[in-house]
VEXZA-999219 format. One line per field, with one value per residue: chain; residue number from 1; x, y, z of N, C-alpha, C in turn; residue in one letter. Coordinates in steps of 0.05 Angstrom, whole numbers, padded with zeros to 5 digits. Atoms other than C-alpha are relative to their C-alpha. Layout:
N
c c(A  ...)
k c(NUM  ...)
n.x c(X  ...)
n.y c(Y  ...)
n.z c(Z  ...)
ca.x c(X  ...)
ca.y c(Y  ...)
ca.z c(Z  ...)
c.x c(X  ...)
c.y c(Y  ...)
c.z c(Z  ...)
r c(A  ...)
This chain:
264
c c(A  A  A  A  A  A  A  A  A  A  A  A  A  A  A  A  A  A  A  A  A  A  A  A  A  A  A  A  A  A  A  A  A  A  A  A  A  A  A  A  A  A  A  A  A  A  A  A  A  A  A  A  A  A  A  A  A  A  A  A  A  A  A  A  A  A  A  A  A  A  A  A  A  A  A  A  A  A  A  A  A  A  A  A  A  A  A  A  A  A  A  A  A  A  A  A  A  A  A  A  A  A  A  A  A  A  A  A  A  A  A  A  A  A  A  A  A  A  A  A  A  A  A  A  A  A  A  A  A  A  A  A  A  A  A  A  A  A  A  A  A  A  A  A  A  A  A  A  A  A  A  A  A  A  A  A  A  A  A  A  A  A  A  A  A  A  A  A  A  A  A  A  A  A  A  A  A  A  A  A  A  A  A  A  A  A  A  A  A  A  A  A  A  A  A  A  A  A  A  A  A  A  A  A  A  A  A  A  A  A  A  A  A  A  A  A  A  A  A  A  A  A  A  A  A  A  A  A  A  A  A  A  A  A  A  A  A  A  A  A  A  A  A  A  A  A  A  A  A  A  A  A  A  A  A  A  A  A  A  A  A  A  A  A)
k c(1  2  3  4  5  6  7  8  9  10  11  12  13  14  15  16  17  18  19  20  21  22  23  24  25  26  27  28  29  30  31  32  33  34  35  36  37  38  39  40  41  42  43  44  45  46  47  48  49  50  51  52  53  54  55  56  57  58  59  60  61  62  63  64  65  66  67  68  69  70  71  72  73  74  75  76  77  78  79  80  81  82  83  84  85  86  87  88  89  90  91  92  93  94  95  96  97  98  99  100  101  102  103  104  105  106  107  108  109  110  111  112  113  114  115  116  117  118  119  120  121  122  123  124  125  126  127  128  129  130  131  132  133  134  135  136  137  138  139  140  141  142  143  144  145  146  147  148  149  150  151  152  153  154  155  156  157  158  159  160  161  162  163  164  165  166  167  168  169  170  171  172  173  174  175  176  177  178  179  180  181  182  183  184  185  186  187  188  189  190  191  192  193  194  195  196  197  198  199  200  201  202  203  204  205  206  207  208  209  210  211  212  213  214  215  216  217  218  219  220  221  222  223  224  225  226  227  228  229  230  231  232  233  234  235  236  237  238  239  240  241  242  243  244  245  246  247  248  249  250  251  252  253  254  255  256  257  258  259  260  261  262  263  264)
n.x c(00017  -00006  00007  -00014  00002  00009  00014  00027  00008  00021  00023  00022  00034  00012  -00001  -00006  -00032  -00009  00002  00026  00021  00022  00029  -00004  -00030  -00023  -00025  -00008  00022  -00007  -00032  00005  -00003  -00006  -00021  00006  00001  -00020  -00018  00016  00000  00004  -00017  00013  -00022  -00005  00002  -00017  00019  00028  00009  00028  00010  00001  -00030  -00015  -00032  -00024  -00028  00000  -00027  00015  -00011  00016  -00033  00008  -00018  -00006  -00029  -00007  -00020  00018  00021  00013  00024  00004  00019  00029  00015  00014  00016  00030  00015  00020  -00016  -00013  -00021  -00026  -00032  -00029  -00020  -00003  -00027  00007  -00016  -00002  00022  -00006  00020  00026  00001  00008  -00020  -00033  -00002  -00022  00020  00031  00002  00018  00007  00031  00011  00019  00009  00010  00016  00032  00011  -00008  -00021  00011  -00018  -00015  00032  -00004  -00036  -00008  00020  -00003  00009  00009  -00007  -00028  -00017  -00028  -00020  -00030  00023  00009  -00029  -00007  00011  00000  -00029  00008  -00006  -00022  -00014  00019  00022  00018  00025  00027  00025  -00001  00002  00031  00014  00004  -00035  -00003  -00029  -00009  -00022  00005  -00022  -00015  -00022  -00008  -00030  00000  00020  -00009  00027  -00017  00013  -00003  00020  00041  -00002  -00009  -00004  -00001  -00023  -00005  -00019  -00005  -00012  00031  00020  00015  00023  -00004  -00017  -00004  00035  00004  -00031  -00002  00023  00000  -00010  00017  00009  -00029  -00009  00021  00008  00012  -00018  -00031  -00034  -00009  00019  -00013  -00017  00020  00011  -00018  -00007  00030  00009  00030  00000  00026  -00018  -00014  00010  00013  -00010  -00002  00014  -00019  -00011  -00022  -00024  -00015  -00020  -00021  -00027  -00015  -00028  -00005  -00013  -00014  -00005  00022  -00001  00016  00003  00008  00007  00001  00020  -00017  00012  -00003  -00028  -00007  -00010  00013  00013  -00030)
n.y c(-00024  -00022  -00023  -00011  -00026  -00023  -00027  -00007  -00035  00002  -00006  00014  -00010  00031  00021  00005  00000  00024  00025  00020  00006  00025  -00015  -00019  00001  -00008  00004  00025  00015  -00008  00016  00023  00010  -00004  00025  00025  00018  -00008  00028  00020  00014  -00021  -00021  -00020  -00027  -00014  -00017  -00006  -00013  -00003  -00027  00007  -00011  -00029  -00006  00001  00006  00002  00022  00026  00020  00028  00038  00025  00024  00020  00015  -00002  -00017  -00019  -00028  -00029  -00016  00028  -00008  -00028  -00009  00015  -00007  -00019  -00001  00027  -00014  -00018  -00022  -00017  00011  00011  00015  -00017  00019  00031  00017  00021  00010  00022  00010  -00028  -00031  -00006  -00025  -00018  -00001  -00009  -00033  -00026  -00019  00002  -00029  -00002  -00027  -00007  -00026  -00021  -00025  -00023  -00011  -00007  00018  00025  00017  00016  00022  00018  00014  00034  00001  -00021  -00010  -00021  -00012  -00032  -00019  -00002  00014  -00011  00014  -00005  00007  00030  00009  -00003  00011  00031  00009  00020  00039  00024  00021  00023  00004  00026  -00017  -00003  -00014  00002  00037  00007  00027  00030  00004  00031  00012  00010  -00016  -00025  -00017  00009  -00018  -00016  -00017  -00030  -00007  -00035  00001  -00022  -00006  -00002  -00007  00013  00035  00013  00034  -00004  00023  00016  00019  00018  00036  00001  -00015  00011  -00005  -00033  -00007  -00029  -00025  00003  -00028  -00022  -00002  -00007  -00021  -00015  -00017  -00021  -00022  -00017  -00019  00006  -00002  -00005  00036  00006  00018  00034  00019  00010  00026  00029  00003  00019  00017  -00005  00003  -00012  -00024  00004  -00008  00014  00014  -00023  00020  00008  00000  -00015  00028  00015  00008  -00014  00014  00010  -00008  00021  00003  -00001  00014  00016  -00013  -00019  -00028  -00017  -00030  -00027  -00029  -00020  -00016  00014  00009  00014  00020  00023  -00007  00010)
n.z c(00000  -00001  -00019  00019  -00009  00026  -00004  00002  00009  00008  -00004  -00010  00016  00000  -00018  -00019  -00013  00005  -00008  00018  -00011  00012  00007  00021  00012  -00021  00017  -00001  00012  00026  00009  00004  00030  00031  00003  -00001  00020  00013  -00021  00002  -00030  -00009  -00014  -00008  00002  -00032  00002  -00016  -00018  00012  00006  00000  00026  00002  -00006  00018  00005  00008  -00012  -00017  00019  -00009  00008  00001  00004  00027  00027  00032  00012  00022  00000  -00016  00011  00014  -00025  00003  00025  00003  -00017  00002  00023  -00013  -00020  00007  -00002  -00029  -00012  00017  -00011  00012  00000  -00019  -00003  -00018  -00028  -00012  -00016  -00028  -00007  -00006  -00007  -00031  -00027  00014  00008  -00028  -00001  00017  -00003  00011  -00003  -00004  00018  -00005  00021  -00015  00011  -00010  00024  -00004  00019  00017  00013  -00020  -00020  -00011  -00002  -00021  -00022  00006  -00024  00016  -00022  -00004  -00013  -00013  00001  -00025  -00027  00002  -00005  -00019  -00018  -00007  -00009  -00020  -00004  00003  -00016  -00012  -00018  00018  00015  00004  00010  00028  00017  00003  -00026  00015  00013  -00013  -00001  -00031  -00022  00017  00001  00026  00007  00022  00004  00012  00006  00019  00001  00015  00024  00030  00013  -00016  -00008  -00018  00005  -00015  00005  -00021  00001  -00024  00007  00006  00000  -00009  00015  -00001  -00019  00011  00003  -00034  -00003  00017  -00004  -00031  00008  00019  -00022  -00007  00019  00000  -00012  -00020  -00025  00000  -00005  -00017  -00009  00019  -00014  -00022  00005  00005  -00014  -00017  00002  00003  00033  00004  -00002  00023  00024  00018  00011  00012  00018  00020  00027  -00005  -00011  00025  -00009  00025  00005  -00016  00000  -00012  00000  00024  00017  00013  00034  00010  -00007  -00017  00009  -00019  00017  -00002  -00030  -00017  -00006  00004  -00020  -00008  -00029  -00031)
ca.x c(00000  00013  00009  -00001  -00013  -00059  -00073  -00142  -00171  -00253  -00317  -00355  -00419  -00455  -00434  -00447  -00380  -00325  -00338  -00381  -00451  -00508  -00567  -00522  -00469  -00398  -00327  -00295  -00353  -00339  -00274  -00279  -00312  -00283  -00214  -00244  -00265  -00200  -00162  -00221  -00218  -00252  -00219  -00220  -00181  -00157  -00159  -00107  -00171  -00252  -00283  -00358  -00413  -00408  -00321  -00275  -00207  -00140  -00090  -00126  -00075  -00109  -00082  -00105  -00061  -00075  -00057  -00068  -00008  -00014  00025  00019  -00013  -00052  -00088  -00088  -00124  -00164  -00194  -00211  -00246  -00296  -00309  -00356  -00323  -00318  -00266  -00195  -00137  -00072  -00020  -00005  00059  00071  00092  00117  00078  00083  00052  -00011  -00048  -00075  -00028  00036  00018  00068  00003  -00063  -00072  -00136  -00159  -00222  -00244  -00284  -00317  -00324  -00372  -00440  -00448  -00467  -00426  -00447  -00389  -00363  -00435  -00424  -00337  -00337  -00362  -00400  -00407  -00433  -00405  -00331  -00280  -00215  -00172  -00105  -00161  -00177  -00097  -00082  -00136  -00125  -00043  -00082  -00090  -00028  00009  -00020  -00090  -00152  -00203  -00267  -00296  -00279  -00303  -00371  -00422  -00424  -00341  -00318  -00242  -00214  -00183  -00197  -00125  -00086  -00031  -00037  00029  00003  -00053  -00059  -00116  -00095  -00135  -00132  -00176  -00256  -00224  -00203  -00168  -00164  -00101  -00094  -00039  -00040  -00020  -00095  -00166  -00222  -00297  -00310  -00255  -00237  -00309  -00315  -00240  -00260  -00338  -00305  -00257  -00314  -00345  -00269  -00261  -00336  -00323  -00375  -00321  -00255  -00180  -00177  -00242  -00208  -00164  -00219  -00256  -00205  -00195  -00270  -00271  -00342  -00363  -00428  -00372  -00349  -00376  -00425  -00407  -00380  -00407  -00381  -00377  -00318  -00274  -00218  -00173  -00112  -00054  -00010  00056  00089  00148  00211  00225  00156  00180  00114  00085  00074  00035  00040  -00009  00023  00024  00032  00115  00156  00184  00154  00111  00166)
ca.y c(00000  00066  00132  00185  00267  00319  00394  00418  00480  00487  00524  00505  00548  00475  00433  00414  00419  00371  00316  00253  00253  00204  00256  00314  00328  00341  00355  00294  00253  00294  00270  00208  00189  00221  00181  00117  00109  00143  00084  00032  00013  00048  00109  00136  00208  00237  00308  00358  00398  00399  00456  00471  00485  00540  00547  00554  00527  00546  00493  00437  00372  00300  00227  00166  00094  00059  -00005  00024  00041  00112  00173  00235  00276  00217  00232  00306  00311  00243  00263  00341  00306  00265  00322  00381  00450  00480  00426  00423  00382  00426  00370  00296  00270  00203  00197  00155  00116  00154  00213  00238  00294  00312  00289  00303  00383  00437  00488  00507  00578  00606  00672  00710  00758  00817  00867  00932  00972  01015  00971  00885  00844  00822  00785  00756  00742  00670  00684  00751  00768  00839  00892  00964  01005  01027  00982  01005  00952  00979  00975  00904  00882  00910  00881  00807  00806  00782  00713  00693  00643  00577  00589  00553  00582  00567  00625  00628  00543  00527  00482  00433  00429  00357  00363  00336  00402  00478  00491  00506  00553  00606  00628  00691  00730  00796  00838  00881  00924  00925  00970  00952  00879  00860  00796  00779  00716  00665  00618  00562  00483  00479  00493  00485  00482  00557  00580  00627  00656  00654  00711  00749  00761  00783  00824  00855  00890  00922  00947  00977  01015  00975  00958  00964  00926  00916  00875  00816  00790  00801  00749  00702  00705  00691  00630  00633  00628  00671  00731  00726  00767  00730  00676  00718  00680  00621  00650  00694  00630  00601  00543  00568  00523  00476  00469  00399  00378  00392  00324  00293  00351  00384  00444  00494  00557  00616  00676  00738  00780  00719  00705  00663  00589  00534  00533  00535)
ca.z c(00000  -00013  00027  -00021  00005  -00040  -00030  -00036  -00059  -00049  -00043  00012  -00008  -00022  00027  00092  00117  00110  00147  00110  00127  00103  00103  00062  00020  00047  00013  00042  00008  -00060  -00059  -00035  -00093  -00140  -00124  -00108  -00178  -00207  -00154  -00170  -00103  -00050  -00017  00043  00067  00127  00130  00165  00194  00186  00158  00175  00123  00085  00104  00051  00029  00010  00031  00056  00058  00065  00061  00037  00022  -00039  -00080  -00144  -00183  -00213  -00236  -00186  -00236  -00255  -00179  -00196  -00270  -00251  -00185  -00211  -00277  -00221  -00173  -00182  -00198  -00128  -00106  -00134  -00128  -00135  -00116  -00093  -00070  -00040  00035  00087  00120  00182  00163  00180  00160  00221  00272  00235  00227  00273  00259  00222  00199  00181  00155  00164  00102  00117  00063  00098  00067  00062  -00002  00007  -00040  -00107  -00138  -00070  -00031  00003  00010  00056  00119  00105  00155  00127  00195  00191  00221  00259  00235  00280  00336  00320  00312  00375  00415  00394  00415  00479  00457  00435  00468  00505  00534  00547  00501  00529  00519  00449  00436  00414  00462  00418  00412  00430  00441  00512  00536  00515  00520  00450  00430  00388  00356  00318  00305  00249  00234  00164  00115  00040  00016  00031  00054  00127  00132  00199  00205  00248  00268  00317  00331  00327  00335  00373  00346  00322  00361  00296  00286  00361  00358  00292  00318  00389  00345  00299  00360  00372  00315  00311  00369  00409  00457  00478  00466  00528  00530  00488  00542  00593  00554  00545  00616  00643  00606  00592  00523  00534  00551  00479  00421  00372  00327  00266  00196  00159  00093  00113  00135  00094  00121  00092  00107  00138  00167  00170  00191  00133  00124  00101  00035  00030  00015  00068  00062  00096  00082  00079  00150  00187  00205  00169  00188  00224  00292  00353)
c.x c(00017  -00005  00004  -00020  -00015  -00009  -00027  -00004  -00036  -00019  -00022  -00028  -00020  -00001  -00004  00020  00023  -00007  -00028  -00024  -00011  -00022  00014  00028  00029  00019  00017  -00015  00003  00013  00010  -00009  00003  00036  -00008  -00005  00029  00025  -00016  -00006  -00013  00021  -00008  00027  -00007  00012  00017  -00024  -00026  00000  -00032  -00017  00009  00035  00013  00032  00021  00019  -00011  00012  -00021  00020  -00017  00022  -00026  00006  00002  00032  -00005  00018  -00012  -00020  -00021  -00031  -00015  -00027  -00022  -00024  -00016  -00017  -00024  -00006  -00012  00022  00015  00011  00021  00021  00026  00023  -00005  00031  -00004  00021  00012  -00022  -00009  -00011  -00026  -00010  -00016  00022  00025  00008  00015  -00038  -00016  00000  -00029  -00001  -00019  -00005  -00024  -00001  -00010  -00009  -00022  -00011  -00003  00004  -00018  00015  00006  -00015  00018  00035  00005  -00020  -00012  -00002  00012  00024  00038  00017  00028  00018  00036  -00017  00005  00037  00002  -00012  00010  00028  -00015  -00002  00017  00009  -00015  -00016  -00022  -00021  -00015  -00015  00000  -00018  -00033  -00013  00007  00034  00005  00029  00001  00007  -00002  00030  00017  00019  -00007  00024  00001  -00030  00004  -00028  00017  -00025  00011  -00019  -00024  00011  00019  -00003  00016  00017  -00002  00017  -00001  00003  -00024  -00024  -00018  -00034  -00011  00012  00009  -00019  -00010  00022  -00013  -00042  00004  00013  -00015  00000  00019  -00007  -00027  00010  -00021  00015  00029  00014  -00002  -00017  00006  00012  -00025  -00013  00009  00005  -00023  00000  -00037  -00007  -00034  00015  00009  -00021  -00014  00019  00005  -00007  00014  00011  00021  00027  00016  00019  00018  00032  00006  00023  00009  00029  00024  -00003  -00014  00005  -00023  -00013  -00003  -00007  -00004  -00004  00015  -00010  -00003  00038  00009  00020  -00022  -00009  00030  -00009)
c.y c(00025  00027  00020  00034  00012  00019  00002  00019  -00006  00024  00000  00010  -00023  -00020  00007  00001  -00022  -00018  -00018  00005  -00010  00017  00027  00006  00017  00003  -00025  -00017  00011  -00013  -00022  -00019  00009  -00027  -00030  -00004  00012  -00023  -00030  -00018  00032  00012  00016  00025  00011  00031  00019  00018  00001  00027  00001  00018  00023  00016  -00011  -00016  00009  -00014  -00013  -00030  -00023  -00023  -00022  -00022  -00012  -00024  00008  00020  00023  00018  00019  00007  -00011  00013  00028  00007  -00023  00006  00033  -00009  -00012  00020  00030  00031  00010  -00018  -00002  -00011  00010  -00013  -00020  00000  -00025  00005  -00016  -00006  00009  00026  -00003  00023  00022  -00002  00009  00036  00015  00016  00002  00034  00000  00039  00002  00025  00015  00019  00021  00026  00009  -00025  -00033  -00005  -00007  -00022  -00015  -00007  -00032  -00007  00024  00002  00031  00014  00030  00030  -00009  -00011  00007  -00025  -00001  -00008  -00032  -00016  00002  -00015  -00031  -00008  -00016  -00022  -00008  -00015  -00023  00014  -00013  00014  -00002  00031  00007  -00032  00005  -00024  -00016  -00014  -00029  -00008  00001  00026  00029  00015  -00001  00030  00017  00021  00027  00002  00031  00007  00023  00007  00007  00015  00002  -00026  00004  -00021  -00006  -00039  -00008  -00024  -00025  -00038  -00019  00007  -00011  00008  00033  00017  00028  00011  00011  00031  00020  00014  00022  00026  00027  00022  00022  00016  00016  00018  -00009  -00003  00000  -00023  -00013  -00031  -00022  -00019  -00004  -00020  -00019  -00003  -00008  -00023  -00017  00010  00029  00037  00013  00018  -00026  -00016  00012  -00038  -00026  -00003  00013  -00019  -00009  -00014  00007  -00017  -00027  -00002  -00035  00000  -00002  -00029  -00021  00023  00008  00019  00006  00034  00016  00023  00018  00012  -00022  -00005  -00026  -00023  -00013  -00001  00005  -00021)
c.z c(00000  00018  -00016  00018  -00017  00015  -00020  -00001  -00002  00012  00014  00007  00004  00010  00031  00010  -00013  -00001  -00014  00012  -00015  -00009  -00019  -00008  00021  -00024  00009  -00016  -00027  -00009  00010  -00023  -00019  00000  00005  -00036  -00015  00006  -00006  00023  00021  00016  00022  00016  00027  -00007  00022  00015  -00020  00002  00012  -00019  -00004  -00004  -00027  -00001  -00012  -00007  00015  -00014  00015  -00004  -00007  -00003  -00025  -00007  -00021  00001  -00022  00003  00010  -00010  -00014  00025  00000  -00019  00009  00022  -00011  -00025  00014  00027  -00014  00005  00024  00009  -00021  00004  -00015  00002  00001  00001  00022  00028  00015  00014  00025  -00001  00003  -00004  00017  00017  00002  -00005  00028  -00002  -00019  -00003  -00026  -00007  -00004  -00019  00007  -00015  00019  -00009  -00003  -00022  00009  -00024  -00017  -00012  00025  00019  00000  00002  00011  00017  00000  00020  -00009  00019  -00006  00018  00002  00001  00021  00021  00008  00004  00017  00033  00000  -00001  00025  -00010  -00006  00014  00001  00021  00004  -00005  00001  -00003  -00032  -00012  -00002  00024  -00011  -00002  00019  00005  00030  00001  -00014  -00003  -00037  00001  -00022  -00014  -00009  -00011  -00013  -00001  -00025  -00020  -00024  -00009  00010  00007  00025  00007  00036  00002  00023  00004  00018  -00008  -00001  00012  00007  -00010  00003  00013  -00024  -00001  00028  00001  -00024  00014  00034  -00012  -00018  00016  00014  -00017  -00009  00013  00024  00027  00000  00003  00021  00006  -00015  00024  00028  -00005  -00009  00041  00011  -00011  00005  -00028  00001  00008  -00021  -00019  -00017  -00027  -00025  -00027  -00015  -00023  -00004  00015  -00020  00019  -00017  -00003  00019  00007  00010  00008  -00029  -00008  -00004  -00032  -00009  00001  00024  -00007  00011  -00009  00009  00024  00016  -00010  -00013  00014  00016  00031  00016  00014)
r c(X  X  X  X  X  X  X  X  X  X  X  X  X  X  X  X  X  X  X  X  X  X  X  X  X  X  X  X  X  X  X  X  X  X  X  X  X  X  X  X  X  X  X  X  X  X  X  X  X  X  X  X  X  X  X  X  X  X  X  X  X  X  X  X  X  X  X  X  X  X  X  X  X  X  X  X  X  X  X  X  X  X  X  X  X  X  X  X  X  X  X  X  X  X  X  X  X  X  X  X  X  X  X  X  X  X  X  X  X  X  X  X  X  X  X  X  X  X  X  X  X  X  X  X  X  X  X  X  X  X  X  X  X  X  X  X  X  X  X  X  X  X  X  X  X  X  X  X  X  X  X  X  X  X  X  X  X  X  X  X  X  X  X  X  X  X  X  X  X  X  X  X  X  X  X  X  X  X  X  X  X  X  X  X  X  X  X  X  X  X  X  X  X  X  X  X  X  X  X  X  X  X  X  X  X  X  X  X  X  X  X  X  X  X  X  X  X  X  X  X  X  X  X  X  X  X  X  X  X  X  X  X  X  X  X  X  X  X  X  X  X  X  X  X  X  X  X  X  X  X  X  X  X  X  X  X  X  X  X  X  X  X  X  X)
């Protein structure tokens, strides 16, 4: 058997989220079968992080193991001719057996797009978060230096979140404007259920003006999720990367305004 790696590029407008489900479509389930019949054997894929409906991709990395014998770009052109536009497959390489692309990742970086404008979106409806009222982007940067480091982020986690332990690391966090677009960056060794929409929803409210920098770390510090600003939307989500160790040899992507080099 084989162990072979592919980046992912998708849309998730149409789907339920990543993860398979039985009652509605998913992007794992896309692409599941689109390589099972490209492999003729079924396939199934481990994913370096779930998205939920609606969340976008950049740089999501998966695994699967095979017997069939094809050429990389064999996985590349045959898997994007058997899935539906909004998913793409931008690489494959084969690995060792040993990797994983969940467990094997240093960090996860996500960013959060925001159109800031009296105008709502026509070309980019269902891929920005809009919000009409003027946003103080320096504001918003400055408030969320409070979370960096290791803390435990319940008040950022969703009820429903199912990981053992609210504690996680966050190595870096940016908040930068372009124009009408604030892209609000996030770095860490991972993530806990809406833990980014949970930070950019807490940060909105900064950078309105509703409340102050200061009130970021206060609500990382009650640990109390009902302390937290509103869940900010998930059409303004993009997983955007991963970071593995050098010598599994593949990509790593790092959005601009987040630090170069590999977790610490």
């Amino acid at each position: 058997m084989a162990r072979i790696a592919l980046g992912i590029e998708y849309d998730g407008s149409a789907y339920s989220g990543w993860q398979s489900q039985s009652h509605a479509r998913s992007v794992q389930g896309e692409l599941e079968s689109a390589l099972s019949r490209v492999a003729d054997h079924p396939v199934a894929i481990t994913a370096a992080g779930r998205t939920d409906a609606g969340v976008h991709a950049l740089a999501q990395v998966v695994h699967f193991d095979t017997a069939a014998a094809r050429p990389l770009q064999a996985w590349v052109l045959g898997a994007n001719a058997e899935t539906a536009d909004d998913v793409s497959v931008l690489w494959a390489q084969p690995v060792a057996g040993d990797f994983h692309a969940r467990y094997s990742a240093l960090s996860r970086s996500y960013v959060y797009r925001v159109l800031n404008r009296p105008m709502r979106p026509a070309l980019d409806r269902g891929r920005v978060c809009w919000r009409r009222r003027l946003l103080d982007a320096g504001r918003m940067h400055d408030a969320a230096q409070a979370l960096v480091g290791e803390h435990d982020f319940t008040s950022f986690r969703a009820a429903q979140c199912q990981s053992s332990t609210p504690v996680r690391r966050l190595f870096e966090v940016s908040v930068a404007r372009s124009g009408e677009v604030i892209d609000i960056r996030v770095r860490a060794n991972a993530f806990l259920h809406h833990m980014v929409r949970n930070i950019a929803g807490t940060l909105l409210a900064v950078g309105s003006g509703d409340r102050a920098p200061g009130w970021v770390g206060e609500v990382l510090a009650a640990r109390d999720r009902t302390q937290a600003g509103v869940t900010a939307p998930p059409q303004g989500l993009y997983f955007a990367g991963v970071e593995y160790p050098s010598g599994f040899g593949l990509p790593s992507v790092r959005l601009p305004g987040l630090s170069p080099g590999v977790a610490p």
